[in-house]
N, CA, C, O and CB atoms as a CASP TS submission, in Angstrom:
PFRMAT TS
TARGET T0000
AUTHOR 0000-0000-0000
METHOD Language model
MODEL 1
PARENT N/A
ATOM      1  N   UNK     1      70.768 113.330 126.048  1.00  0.00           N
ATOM      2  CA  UNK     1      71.809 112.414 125.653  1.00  0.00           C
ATOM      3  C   UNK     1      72.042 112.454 124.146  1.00  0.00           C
ATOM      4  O   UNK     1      73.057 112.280 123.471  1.00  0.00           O
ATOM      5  CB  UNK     1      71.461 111.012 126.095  1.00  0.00           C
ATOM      6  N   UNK     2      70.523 112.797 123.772  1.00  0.00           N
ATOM      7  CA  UNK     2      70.850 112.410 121.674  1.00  0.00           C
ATOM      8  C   UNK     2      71.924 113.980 121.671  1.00  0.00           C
ATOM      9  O   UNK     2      73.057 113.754 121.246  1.00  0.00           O
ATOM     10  CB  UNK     2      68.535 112.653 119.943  1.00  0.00           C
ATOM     11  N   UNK     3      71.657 115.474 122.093  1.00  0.00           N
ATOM     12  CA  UNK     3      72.639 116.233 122.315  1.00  0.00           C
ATOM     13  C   UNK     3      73.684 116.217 121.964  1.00  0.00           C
ATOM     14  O   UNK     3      74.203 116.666 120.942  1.00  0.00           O
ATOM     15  CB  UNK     3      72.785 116.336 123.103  1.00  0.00           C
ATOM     16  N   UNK     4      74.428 115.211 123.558  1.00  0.00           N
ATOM     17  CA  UNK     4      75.722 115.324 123.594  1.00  0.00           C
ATOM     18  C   UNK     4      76.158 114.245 122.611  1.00  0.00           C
ATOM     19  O   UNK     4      77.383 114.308 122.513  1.00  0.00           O
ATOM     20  CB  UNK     4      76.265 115.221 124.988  1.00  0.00           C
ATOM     21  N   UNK     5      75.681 113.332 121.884  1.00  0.00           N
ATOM     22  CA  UNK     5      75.599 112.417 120.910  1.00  0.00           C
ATOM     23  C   UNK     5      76.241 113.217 119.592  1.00  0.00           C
ATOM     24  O   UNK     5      77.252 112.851 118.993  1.00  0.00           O
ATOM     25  CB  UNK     5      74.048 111.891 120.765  1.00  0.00           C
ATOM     26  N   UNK     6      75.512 114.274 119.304  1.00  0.00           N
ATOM     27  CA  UNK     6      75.314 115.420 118.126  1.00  0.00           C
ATOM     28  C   UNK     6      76.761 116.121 118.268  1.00  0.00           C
ATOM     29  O   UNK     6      77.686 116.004 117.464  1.00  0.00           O
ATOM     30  CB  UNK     6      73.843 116.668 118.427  1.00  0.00           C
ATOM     31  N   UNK     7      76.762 116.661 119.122  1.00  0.00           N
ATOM     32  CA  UNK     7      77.883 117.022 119.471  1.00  0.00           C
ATOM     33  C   UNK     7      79.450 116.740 119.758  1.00  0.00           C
ATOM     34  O   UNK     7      80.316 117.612 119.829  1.00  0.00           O
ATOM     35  CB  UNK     7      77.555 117.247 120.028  1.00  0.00           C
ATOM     36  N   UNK     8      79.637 115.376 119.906  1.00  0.00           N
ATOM     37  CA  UNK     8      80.627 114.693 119.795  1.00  0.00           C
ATOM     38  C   UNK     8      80.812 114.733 118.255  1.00  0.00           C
ATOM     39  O   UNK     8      81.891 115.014 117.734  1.00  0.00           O
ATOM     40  CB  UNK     8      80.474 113.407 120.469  1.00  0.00           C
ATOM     41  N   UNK     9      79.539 114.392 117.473  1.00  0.00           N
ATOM     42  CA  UNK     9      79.959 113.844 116.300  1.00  0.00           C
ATOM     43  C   UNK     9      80.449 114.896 115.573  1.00  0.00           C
ATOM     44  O   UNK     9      81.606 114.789 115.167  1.00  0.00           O
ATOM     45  CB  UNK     9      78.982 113.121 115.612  1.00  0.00           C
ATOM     46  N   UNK    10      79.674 116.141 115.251  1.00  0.00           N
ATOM     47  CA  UNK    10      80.408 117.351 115.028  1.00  0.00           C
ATOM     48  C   UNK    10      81.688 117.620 115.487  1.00  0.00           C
ATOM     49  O   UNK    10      82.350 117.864 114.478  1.00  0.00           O
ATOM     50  CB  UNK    10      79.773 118.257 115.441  1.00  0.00           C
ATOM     51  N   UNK    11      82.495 117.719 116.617  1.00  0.00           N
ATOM     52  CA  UNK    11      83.812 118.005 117.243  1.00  0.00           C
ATOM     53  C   UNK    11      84.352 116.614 116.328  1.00  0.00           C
ATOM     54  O   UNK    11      85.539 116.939 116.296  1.00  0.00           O
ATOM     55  CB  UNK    11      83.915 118.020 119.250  1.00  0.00           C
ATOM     56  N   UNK    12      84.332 115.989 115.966  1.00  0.00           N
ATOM     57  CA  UNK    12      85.119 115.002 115.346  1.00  0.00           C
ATOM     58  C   UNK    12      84.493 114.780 113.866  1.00  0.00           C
ATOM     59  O   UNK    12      84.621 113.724 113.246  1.00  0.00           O
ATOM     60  CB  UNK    12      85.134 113.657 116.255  1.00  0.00           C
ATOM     61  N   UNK    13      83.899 115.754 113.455  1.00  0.00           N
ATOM     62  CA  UNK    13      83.635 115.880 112.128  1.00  0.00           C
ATOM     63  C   UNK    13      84.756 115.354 111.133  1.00  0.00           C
ATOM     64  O   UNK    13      84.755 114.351 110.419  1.00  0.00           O
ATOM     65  CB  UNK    13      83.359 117.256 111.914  1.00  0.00           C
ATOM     66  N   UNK    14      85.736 116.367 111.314  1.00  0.00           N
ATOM     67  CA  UNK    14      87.239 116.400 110.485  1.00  0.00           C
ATOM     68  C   UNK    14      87.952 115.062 110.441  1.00  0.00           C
ATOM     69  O   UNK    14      88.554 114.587 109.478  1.00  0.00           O
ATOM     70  CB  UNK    14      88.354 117.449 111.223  1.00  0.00           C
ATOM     71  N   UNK    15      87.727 114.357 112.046  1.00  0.00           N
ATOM     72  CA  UNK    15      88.362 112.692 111.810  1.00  0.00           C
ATOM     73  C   UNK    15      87.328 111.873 110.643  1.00  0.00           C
ATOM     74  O   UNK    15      87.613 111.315 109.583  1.00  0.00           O
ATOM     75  CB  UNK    15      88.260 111.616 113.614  1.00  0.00           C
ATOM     76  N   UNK    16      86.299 112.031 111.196  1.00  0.00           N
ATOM     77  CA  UNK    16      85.751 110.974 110.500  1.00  0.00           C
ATOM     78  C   UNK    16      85.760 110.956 108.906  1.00  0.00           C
ATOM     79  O   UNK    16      85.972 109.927 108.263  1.00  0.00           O
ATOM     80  CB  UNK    16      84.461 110.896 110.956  1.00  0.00           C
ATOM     81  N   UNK    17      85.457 112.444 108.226  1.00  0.00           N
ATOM     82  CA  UNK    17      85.582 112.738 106.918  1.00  0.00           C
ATOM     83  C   UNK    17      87.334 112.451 106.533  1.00  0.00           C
ATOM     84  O   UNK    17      87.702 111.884 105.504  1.00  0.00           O
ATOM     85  CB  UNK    17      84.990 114.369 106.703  1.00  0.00           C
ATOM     86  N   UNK    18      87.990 112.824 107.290  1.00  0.00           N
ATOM     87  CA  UNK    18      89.911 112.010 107.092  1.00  0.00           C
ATOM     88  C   UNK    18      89.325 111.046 106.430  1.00  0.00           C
ATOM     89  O   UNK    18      89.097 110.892 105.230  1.00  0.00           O
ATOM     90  CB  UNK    18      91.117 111.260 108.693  1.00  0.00           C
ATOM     91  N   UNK    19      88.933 109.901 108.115  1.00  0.00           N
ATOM     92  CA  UNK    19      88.657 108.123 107.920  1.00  0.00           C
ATOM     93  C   UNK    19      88.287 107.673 106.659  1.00  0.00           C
ATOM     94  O   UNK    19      88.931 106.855 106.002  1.00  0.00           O
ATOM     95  CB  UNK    19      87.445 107.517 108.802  1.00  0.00           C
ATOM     96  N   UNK    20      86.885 108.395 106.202  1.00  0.00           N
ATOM     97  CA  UNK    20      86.365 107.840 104.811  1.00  0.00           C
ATOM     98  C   UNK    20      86.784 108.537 103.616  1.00  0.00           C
ATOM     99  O   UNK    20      86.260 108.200 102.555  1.00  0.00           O
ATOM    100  CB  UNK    20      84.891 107.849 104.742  1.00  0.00           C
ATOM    101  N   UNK    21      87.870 109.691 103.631  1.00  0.00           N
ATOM    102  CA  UNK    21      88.767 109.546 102.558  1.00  0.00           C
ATOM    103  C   UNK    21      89.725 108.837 102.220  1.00  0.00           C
ATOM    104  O   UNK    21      90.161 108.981 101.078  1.00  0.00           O
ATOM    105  CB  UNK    21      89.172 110.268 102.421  1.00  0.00           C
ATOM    106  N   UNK    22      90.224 108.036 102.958  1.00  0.00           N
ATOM    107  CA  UNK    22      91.385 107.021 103.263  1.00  0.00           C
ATOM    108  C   UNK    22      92.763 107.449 103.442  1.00  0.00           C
ATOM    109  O   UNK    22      93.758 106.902 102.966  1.00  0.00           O
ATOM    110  CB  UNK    22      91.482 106.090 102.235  1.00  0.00           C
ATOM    111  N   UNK    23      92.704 108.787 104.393  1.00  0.00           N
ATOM    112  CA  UNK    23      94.087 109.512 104.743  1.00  0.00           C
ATOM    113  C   UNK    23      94.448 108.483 106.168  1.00  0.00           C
ATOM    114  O   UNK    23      93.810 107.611 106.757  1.00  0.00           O
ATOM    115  CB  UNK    23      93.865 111.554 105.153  1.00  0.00           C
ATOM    116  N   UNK    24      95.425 108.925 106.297  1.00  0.00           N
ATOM    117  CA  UNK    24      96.225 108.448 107.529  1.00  0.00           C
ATOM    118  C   UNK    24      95.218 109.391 108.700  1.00  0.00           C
ATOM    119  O   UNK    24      95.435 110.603 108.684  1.00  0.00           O
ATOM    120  CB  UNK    24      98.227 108.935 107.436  1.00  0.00           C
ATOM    121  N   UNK    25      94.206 108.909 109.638  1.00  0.00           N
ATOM    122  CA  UNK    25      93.669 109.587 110.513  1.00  0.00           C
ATOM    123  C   UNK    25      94.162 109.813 111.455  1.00  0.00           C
ATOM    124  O   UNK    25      93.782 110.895 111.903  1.00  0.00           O
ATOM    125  CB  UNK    25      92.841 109.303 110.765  1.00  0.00           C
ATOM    126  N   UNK    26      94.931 109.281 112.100  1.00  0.00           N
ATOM    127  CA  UNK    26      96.081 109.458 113.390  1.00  0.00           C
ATOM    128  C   UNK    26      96.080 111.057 114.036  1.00  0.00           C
ATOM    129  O   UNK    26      95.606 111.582 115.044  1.00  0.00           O
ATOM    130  CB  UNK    26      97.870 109.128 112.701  1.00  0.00           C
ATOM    131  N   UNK    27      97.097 111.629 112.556  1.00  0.00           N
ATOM    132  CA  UNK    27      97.616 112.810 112.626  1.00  0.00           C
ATOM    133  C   UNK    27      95.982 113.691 113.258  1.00  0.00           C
ATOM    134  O   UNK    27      95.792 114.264 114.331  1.00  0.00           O
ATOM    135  CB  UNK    27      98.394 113.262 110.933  1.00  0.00           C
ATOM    136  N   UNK    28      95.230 113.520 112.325  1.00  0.00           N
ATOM    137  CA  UNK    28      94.073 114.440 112.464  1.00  0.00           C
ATOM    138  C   UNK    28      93.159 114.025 113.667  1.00  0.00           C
ATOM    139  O   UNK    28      92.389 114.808 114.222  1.00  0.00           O
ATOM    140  CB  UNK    28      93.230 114.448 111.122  1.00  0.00           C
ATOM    141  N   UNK    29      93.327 112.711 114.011  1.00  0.00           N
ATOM    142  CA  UNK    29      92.366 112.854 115.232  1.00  0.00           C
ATOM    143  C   UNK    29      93.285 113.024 116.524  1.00  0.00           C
ATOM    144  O   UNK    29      92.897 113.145 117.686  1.00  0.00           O
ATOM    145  CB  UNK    29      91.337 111.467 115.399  1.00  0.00           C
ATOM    146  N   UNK    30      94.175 113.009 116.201  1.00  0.00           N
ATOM    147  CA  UNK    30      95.060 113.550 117.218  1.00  0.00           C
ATOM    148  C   UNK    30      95.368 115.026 117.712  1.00  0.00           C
ATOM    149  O   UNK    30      95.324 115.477 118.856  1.00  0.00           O
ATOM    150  CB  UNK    30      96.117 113.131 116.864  1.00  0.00           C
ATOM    151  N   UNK    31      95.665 115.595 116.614  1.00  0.00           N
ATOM    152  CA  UNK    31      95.377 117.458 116.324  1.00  0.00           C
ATOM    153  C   UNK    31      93.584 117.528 116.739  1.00  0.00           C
ATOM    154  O   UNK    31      93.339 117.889 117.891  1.00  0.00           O
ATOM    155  CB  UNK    31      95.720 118.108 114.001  1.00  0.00           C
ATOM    156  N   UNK    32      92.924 117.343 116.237  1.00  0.00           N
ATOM    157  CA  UNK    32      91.558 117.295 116.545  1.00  0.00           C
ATOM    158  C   UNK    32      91.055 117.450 117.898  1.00  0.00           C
ATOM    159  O   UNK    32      90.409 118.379 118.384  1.00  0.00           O
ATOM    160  CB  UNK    32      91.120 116.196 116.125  1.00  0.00           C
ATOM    161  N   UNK    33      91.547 116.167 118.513  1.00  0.00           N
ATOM    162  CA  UNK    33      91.639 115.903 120.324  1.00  0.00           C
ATOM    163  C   UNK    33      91.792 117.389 120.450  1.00  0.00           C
ATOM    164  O   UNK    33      90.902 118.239 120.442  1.00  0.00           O
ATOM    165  CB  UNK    33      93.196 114.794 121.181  1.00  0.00           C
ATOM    166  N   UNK    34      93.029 117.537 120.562  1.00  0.00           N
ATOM    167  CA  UNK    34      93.795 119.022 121.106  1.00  0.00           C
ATOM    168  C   UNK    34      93.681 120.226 120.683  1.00  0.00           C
ATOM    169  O   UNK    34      94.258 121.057 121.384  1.00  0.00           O
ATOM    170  CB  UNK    34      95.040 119.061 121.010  1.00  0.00           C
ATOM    171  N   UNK    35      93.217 120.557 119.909  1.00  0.00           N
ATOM    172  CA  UNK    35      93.273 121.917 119.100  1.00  0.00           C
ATOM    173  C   UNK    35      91.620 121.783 118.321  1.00  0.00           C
ATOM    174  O   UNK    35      91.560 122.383 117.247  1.00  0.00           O
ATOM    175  CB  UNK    35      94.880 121.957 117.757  1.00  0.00           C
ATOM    176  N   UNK    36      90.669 121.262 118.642  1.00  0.00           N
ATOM    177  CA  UNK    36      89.376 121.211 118.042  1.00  0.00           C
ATOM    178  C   UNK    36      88.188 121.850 119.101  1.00  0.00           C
ATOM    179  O   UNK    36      86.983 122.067 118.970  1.00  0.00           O
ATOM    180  CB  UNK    36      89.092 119.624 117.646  1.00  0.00           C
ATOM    181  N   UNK    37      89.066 122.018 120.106  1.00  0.00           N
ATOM    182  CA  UNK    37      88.324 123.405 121.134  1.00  0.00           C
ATOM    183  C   UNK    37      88.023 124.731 120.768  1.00  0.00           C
ATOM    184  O   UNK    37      87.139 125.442 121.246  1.00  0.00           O
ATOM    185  CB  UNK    37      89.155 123.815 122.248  1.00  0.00           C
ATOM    186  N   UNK    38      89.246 125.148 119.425  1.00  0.00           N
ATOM    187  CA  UNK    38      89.121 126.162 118.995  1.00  0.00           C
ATOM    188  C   UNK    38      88.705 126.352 117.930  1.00  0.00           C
ATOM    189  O   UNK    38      88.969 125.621 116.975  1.00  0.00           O
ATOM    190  CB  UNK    38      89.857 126.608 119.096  1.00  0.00           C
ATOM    191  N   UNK    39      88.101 127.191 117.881  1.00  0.00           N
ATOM    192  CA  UNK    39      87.275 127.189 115.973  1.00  0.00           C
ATOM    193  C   UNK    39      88.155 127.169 114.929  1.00  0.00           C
ATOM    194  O   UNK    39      88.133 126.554 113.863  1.00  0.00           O
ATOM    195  CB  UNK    39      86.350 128.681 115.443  1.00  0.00           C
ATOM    196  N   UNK    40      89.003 128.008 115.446  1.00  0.00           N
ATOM    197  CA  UNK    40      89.772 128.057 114.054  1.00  0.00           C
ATOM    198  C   UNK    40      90.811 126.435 114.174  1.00  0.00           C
ATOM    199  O   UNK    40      90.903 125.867 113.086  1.00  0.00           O
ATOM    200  CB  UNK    40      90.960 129.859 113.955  1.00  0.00           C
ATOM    201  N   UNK    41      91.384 125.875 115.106  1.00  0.00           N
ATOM    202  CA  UNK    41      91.435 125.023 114.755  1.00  0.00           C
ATOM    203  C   UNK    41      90.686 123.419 114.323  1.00  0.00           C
ATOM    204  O   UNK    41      90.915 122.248 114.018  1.00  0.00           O
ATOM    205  CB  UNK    41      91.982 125.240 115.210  1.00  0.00           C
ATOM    206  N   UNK    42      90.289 123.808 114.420  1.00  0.00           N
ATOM    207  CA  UNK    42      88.729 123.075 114.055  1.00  0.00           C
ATOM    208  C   UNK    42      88.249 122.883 112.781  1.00  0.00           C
ATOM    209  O   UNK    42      87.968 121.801 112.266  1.00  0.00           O
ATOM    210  CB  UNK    42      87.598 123.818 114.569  1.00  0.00           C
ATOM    211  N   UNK    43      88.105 124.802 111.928  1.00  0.00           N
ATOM    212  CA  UNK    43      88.123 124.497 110.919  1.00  0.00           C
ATOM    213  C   UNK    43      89.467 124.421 109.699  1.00  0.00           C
ATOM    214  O   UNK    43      89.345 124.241 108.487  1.00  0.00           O
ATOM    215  CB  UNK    43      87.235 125.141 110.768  1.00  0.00           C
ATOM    216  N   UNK    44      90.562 124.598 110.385  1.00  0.00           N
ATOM    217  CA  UNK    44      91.684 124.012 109.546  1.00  0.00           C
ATOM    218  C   UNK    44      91.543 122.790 109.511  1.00  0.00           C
ATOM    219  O   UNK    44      91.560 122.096 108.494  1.00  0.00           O
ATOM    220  CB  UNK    44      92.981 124.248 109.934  1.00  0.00           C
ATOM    221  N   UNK    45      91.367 122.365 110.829  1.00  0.00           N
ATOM    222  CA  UNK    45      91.367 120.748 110.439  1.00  0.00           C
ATOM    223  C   UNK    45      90.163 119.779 109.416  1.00  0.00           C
ATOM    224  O   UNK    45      90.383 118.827 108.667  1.00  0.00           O
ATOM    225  CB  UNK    45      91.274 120.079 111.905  1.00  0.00           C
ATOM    226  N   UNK    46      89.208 120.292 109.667  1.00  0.00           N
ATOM    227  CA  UNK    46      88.098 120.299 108.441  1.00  0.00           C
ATOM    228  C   UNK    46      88.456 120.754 107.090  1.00  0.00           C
ATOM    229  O   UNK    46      88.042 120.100 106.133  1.00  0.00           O
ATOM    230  CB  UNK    46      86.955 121.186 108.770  1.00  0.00           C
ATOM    231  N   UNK    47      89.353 122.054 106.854  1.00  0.00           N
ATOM    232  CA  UNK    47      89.978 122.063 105.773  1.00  0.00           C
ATOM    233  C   UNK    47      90.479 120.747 105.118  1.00  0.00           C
ATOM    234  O   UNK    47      89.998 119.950 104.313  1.00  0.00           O
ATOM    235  CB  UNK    47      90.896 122.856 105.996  1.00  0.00           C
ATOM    236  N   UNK    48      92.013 120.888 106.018  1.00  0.00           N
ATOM    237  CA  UNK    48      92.966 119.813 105.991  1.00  0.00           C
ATOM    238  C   UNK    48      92.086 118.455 105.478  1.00  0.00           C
ATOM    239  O   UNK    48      92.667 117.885 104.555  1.00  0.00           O
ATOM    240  CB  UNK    48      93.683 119.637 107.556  1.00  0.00           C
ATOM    241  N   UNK    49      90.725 117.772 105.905  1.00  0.00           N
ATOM    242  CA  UNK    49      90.178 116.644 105.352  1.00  0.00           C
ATOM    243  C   UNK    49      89.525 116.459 104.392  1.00  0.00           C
ATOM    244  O   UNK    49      89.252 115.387 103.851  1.00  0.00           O
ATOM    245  CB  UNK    49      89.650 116.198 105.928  1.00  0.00           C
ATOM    246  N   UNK    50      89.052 118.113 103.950  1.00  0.00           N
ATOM    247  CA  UNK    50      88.247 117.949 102.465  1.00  0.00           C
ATOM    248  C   UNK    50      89.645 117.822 101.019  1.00  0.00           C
ATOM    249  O   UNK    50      89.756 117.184  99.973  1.00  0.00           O
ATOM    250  CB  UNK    50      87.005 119.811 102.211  1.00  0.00           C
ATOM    251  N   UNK    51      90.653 119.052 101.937  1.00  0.00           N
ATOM    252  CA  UNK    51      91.091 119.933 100.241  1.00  0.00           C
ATOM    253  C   UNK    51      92.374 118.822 100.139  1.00  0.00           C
ATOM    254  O   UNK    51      93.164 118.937  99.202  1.00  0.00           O
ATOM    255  CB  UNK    51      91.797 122.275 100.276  1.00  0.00           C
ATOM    256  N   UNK    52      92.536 117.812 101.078  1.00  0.00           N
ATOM    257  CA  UNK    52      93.807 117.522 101.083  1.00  0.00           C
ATOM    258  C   UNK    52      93.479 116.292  99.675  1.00  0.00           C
ATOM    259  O   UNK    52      92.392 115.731  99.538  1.00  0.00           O
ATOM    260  CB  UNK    52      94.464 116.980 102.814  1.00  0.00           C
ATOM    261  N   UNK    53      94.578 116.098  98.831  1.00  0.00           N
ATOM    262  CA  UNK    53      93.782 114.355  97.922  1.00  0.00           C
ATOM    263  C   UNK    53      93.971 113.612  98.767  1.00  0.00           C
ATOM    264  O   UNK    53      94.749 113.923  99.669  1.00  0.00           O
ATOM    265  CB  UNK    53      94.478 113.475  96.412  1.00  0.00           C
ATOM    266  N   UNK    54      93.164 112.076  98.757  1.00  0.00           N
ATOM    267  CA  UNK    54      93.562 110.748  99.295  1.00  0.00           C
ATOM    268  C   UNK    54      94.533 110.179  98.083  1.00  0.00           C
ATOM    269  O   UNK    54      94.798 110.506  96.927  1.00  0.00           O
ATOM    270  CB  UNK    54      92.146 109.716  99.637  1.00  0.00           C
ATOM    271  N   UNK    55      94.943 109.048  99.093  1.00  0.00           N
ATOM    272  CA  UNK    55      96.132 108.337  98.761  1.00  0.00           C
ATOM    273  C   UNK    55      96.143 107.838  97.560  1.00  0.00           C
ATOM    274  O   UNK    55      95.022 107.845  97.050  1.00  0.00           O
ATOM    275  CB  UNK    55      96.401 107.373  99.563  1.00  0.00           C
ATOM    276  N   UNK    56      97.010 107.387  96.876  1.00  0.00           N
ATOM    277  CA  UNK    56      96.617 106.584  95.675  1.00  0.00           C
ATOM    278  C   UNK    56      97.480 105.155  95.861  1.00  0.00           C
ATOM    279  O   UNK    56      98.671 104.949  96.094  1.00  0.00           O
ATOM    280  CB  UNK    56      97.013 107.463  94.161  1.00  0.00           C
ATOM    281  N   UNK    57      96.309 104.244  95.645  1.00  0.00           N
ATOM    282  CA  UNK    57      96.691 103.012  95.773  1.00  0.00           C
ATOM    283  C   UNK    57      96.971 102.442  94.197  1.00  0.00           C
ATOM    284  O   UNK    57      96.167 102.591  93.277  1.00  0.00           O
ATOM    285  CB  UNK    57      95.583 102.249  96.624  1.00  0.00           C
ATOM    286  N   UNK    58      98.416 101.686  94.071  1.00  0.00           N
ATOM    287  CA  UNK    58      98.483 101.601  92.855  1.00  0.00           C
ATOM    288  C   UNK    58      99.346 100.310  92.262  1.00  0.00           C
ATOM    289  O   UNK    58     100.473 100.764  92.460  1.00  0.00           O
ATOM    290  CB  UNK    58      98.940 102.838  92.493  1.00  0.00           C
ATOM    291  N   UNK    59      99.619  98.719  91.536  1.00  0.00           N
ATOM    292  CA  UNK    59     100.278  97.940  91.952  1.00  0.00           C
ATOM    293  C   UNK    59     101.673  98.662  91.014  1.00  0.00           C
ATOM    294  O   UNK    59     101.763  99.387  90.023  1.00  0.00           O
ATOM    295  CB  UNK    59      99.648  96.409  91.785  1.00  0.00           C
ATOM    296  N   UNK    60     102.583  98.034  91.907  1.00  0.00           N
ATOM    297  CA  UNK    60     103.703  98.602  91.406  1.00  0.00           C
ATOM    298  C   UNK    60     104.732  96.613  91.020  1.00  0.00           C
ATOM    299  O   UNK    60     105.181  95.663  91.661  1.00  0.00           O
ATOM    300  CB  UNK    60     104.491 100.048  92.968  1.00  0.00           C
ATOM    301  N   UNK    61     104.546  97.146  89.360  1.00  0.00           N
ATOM    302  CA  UNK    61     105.036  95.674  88.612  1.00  0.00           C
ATOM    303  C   UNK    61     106.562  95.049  89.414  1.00  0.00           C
ATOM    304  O   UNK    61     107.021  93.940  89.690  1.00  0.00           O
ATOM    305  CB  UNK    61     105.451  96.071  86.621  1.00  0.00           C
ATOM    306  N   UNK    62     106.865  96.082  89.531  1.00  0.00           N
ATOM    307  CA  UNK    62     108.506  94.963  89.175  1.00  0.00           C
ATOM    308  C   UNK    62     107.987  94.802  91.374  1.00  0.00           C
ATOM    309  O   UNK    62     107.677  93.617  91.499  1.00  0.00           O
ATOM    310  CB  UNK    62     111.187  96.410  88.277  1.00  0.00           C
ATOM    311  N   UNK    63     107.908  95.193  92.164  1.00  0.00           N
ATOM    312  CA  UNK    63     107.492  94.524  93.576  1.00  0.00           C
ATOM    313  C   UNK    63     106.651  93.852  93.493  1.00  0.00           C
ATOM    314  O   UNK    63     106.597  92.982  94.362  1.00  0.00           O
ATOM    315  CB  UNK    63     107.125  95.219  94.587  1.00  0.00           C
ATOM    316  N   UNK    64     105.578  93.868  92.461  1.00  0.00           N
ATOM    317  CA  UNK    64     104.275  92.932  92.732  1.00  0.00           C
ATOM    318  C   UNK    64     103.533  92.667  93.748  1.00  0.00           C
ATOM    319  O   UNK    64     103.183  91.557  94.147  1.00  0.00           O
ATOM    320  CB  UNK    64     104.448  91.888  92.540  1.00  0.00           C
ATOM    321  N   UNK    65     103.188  94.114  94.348  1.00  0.00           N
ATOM    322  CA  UNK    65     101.769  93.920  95.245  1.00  0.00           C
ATOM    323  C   UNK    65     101.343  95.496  94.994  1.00  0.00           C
ATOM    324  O   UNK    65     101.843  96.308  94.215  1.00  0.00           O
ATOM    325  CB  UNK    65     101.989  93.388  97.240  1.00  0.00           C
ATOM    326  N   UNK    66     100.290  95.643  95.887  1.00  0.00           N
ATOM    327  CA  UNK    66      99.363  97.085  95.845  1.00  0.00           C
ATOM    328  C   UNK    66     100.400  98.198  96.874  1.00  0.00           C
ATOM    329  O   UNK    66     101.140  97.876  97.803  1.00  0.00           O
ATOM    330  CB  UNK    66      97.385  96.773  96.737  1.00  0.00           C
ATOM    331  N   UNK    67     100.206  99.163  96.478  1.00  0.00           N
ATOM    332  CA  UNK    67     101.793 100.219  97.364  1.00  0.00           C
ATOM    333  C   UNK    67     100.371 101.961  97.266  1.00  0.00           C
ATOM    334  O   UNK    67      99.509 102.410  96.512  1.00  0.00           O
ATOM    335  CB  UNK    67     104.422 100.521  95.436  1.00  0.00           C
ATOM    336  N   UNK    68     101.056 102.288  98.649  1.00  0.00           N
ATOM    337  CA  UNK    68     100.572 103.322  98.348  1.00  0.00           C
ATOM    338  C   UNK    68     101.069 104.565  97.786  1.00  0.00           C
ATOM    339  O   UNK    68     102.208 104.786  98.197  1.00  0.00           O
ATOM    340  CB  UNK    68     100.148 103.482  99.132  1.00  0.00           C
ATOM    341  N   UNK    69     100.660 105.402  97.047  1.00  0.00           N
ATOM    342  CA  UNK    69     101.780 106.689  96.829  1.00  0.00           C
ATOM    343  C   UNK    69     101.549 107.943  96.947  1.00  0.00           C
ATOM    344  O   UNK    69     102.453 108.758  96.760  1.00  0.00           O
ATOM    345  CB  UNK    69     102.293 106.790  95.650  1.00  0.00           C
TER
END
């Protein structure tokens, strides 16, 4: 069971490293689901979560609240 435990977490490597960069995870655990059978998509998508930047959160004066950009 610890195994297939290991193994899940790896196949969803790429979401979770998205999650705690603070990208939009959707896209990637969605592509992930479907296309993370294959290596190579697999490791694009692992690409896609390291090389991509996260968001920048930033307040924007004249709206006056936090915005992302």
């Amino acid at each position: 069971m610890i195994h297939l435990t290991i193994l899940v977490l790896l196949y969803f490597l790429p979401s979770i490293i998205a999650a705690n960069r603070g990208h939009s995870a959707a896209p990637i655990l969605l592509l992930n689901f479907f296309f993370g059978w294959t290596v190579i998509g697999w490791f694009v998508l692992l690409l896609w979560a390291l090389l991509s930047s996260p968001p920048y959160y930033g307040y924007h004066p004249y709206y006056g609240y936090w915005r992302r950009y």
